[in-house]
C-alpha positions in Angstrom: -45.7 -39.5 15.4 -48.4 -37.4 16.9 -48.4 -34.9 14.7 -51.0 -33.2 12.5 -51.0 -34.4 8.9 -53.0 -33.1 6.2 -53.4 -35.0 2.8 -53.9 -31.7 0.1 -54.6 -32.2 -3.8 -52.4 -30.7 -6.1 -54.8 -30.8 -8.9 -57.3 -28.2 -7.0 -54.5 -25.6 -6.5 -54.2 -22.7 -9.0 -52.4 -18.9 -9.0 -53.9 -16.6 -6.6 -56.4 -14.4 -8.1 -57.9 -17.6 -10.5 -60.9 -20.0 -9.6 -59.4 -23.0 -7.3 -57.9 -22.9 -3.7 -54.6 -20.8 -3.1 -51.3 -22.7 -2.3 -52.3 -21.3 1.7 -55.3 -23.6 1.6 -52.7 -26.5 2.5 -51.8 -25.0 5.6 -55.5 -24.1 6.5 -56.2 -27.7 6.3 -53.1 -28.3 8.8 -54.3 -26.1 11.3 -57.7 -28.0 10.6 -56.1 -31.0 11.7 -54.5 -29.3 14.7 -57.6 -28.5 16.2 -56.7 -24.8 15.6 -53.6 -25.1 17.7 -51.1 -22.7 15.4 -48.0 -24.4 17.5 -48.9 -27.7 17.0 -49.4 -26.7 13.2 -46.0 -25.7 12.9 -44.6 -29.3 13.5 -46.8 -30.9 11.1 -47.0 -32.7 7.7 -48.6 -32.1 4.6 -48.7 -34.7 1.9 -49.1 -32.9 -1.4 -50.5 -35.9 -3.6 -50.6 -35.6 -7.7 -47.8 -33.1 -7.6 -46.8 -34.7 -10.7 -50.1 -32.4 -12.3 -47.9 -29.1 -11.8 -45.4 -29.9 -14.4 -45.0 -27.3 -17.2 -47.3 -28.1 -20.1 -44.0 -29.1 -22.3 -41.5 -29.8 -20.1 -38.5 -28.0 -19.3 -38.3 -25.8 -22.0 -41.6 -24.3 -21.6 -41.9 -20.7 -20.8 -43.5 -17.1 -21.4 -46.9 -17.7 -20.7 -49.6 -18.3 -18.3 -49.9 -21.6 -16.8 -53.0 -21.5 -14.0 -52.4 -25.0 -12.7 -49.4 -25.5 -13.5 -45.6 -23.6 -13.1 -47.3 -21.1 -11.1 -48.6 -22.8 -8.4 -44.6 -24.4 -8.4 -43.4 -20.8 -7.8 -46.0 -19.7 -5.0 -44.9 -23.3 -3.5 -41.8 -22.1 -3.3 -41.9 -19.3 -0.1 -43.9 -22.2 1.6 -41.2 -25.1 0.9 -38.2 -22.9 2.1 -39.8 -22.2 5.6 -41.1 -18.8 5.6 -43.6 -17.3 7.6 -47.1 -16.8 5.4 -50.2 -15.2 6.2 -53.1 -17.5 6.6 -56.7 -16.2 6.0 -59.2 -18.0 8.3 -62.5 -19.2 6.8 -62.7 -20.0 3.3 -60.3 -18.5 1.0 -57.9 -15.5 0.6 -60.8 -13.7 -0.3 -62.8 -13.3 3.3 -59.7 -11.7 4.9 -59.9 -8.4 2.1 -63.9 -8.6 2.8 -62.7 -8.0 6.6 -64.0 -12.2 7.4 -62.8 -13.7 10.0 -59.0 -12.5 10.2 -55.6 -14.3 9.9 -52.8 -16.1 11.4 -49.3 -16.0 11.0 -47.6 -19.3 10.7 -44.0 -20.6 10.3 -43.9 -23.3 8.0 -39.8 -24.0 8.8 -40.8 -27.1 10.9 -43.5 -28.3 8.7 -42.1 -31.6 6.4 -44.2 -31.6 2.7 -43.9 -34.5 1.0 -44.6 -34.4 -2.8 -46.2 -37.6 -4.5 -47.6 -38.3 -7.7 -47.5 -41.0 -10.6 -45.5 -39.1 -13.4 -47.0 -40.9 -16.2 -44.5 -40.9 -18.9 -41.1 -40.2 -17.2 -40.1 -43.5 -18.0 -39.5 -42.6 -21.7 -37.5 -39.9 -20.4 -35.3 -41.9 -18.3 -35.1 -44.7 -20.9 -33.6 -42.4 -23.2 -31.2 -40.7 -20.8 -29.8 -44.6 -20.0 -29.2 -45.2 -23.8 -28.3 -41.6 -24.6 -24.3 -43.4 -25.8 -25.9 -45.8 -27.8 -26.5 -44.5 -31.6 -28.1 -45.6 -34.6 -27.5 -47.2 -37.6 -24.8 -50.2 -36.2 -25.0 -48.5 -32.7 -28.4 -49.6 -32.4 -27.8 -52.9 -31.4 -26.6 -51.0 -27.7 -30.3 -49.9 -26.6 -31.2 -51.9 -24.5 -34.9 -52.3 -23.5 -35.1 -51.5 -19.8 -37.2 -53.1 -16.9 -39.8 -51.1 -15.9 -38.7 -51.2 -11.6 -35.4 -50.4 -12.7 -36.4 -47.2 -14.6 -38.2 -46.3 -11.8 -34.9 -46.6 -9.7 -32.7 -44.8 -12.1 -35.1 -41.5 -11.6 -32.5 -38.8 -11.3 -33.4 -35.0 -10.8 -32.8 -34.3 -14.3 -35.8 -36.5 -15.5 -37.9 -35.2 -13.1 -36.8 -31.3 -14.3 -37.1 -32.9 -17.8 -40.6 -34.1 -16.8 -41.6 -30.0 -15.9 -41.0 -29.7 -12.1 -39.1 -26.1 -12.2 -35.3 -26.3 -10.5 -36.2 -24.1 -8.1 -38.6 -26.3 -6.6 -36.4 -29.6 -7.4 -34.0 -28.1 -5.3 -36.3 -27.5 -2.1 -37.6 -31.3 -2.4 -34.3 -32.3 -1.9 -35.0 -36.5 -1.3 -36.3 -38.3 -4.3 -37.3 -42.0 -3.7 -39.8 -44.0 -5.7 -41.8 -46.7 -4.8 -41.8 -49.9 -6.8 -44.0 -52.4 -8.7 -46.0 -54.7 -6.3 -44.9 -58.5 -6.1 -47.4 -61.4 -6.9 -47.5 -62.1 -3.4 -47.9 -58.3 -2.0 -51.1 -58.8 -4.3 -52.5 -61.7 -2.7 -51.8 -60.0 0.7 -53.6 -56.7 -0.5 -56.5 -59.2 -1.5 -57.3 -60.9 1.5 -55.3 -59.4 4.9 -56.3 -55.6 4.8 -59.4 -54.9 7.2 -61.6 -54.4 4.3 -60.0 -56.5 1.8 -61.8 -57.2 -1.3 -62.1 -61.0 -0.6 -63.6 -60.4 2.7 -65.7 -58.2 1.0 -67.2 -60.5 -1.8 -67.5 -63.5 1.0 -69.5 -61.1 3.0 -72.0 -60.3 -0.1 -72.5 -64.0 -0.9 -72.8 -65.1 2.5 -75.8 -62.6 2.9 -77.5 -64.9 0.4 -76.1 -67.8 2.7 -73.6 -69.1 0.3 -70.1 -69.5 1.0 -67.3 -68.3 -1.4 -64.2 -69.8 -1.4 -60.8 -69.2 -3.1 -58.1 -71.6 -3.7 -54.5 -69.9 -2.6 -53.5 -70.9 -6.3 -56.8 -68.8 -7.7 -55.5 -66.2 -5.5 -52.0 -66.3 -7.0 -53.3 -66.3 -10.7 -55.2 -63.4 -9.6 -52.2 -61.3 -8.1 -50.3 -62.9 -11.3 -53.4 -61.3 -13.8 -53.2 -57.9 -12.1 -49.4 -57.7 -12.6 -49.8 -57.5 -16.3 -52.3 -54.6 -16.2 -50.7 -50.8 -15.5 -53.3 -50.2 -13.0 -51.4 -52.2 -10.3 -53.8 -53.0 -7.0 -56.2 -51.2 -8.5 -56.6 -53.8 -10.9 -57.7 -56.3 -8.1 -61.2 -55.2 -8.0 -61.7 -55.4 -11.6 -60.6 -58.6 -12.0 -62.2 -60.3 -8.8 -65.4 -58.3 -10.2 -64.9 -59.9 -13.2 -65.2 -63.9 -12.1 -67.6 -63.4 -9.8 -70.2 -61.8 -12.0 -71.9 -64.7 -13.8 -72.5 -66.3 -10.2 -73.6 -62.6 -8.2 -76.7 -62.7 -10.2 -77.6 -66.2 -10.5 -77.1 -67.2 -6.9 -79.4 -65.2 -4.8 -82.5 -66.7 -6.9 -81.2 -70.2 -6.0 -81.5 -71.1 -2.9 -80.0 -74.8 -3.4 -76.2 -73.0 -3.9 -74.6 -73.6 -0.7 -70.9 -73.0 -2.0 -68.9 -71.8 -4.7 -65.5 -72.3 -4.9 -63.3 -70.1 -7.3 -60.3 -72.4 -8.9 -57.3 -71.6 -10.5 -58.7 -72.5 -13.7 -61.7 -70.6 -13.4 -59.2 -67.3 -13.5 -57.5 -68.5 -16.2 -60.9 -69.1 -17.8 -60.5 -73.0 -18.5 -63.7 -74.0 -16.4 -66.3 -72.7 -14.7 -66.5 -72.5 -11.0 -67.3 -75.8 -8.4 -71.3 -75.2 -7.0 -71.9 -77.5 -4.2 -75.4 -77.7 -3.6 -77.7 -78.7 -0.5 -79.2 -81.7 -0.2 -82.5 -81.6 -1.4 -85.2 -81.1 1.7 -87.3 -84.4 1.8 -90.5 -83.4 2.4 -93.6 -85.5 4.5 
């Protein structure tokens, strides 16, 4: 797009006068990525990432008291979300422009898209129970239905996500609410080996340093992408799990200098046998 684009951190941003960046330290970091240019700033995007960690404490109903990192960095959110124009201290912090620091701009943040992501760890309870709110209990029971985790994560309505803590006023200034869903077997195996620094690439680079080739089987790479599935860490899994079968032979191998391949199975992830060594021909010597 050609555009500056900032990435900020919700979890550093608290209430102006507390410890932790003010809510204008986003748009210093855009006109960072402008290059100073305040008009090219304007048209910009910032990525807000773990807005999820600005939820009220106990949800919706919680209220009346004070709530540093939480509902009221939502409400100074707010005059930046609805395009306003705000006053932007240069150098570090609101703080230098009272000291008489280096100044401030005015900017208009009416052009600028924000785009508010995070995990919201536990908002599929919340949506579970608003999908079998008409079921009851006792002989009603039998109508819950136990629902698939990528279609709660479809069914996400504003209501959970007020439910969750995010105040209406703020809801209602985000006004597109998308999710993204769980990663397929195959996206897996993809993530594992066609990225430019993807972990298998990675490893075969290590043992190759040692002048032993690593190889996978595509069906060792499936059960691996199948393994991480099962655990709620998603890709992140990955490393872990690759990590994991390649130990025992990480240590052992550079001390052997007969190892001229390993080749990782599918039963070796499913821990039925070890991995295949091919060795070098022994040197004849005189």
């Amino acid at each position: 797009l050609n555009v500056p684009f900032y990435v900020g951190d919700a979890t550093r941003l608290t209430q102006a006068g507390y410890v932790g960046d003010d809510v204008e330290s986003l748009l210093q970091g855009l006109i960072q990525a402008a290059d100073g240019d305040m008009e090219r700033a304007q048209w910009g995007i910032i990525f807000l990432d773990e807005i999820d960690k600005l939820a009220r404490k106990s949800g919706r109903g919680a209220t009346g008291y004070r709530d540093v990192t939480g509902e009221g960095v939502q409400q100074a959110l707010l005059k930046l979300l609805e395009g306003s124009k705000v006053v932007v201290p240069r150098g570090m912090g609101a703080k230098m422009v009272f000291a008489g620091g280096g100044g401030a701009d005015v900017i208009d943040t009416s052009n600028i898209l924000f785009i508010g992501a995070g995990s919201f760890a536990g908002i599929e309870e919340l949506v579970e129970m608003r999908l079998n709110k008409g079921s009851g209990i006792g002989f009603g029971q039998s109508d819950r239905r136990k629902i698939e985790k990528t279609e709660v994560f479809l069914n996400v309505c504003e209501d959970d996500v007020l439910e969750f803590g995010i105040i209406p006023e703020m809801m209602g200034r985000l006004p597109v609410l998308t999710t993204v869903i769980d990663l397929t077997e195959e996206e897996m195996v993809r993530i594992l080996t066609e990225p430019k620094n993807a972990l298998i690439k990675q490893f075969k680079a290590l043992f190759a340093m040692d002048g032993v080739d690593l190889q996978f089987d595509d069906a060792a790479l499936r059960a691996i992408g199948r393994e991480a599935k099962k655990r709620p860490t998603g890709a992140r899994g990955l490393r872990s799990i690759v990590e994991a079968l390649l130990r025992p032979y990480s240590y052992e191998t550079p001390s052997d200098p007969s190892v001229e391949a390993i080749r990782i199975t599918e039963d070796v992830v499913n821990g039925t046998a070890p991995a295949i060594i091919v060795r070098r021909a022994a040197q004849l010597t005189g």
